[in-house]
N, C-alpha and C positions, 0 to 999 in steps of 0.2 A: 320621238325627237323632242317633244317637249318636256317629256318626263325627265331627260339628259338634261336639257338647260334650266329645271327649277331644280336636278338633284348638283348642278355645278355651282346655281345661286346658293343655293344651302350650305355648300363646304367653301365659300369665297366668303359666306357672311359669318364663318366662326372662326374663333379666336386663336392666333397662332400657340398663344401659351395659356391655355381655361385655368381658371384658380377657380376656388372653392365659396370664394366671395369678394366684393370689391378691394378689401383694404390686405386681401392675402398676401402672405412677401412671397410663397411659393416654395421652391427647394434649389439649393445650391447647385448651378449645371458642370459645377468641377466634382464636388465631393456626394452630394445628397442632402446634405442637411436642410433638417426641417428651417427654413430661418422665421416659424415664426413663432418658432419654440426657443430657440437660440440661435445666435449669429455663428459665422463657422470663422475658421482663418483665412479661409481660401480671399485673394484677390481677385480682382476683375480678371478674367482671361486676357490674356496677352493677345494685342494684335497679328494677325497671321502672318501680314503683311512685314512684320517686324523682326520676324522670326531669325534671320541671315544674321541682322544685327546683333540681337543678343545673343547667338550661337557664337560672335566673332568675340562679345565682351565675353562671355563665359569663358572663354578659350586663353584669356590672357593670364 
């Protein structure tokens, strides 16, 4: 029982996205790119919540 709640402290105390080091930009969650090799085009992901919306603009 104890071994369950110091192996649940352990995965509650790491990090949801680990980089490689502090200042890492990481990899684009659209495309992959490295961004701290280069920047990509990709923009920010569209809210989900938005999605009816722009499906109605696209439509016009």
């Amino acid at each position: 029982m104890v071994d369950d709640l110091v192996r649940q402290e352990a995965l509650l105390a790491m990090p949801l996205t680990p980089q490689c080091r502090e200042d890492c930009r990481g990899l684009c969650p659209q495309c992959g790119q490295d961004l701290n090799a280069e920047s990509c085009a990709c923009g920010p992901p569209p809210d989900p919540r938005l999605s009816v919306l722009l499906e109605s603009l696209q439509q016009r």
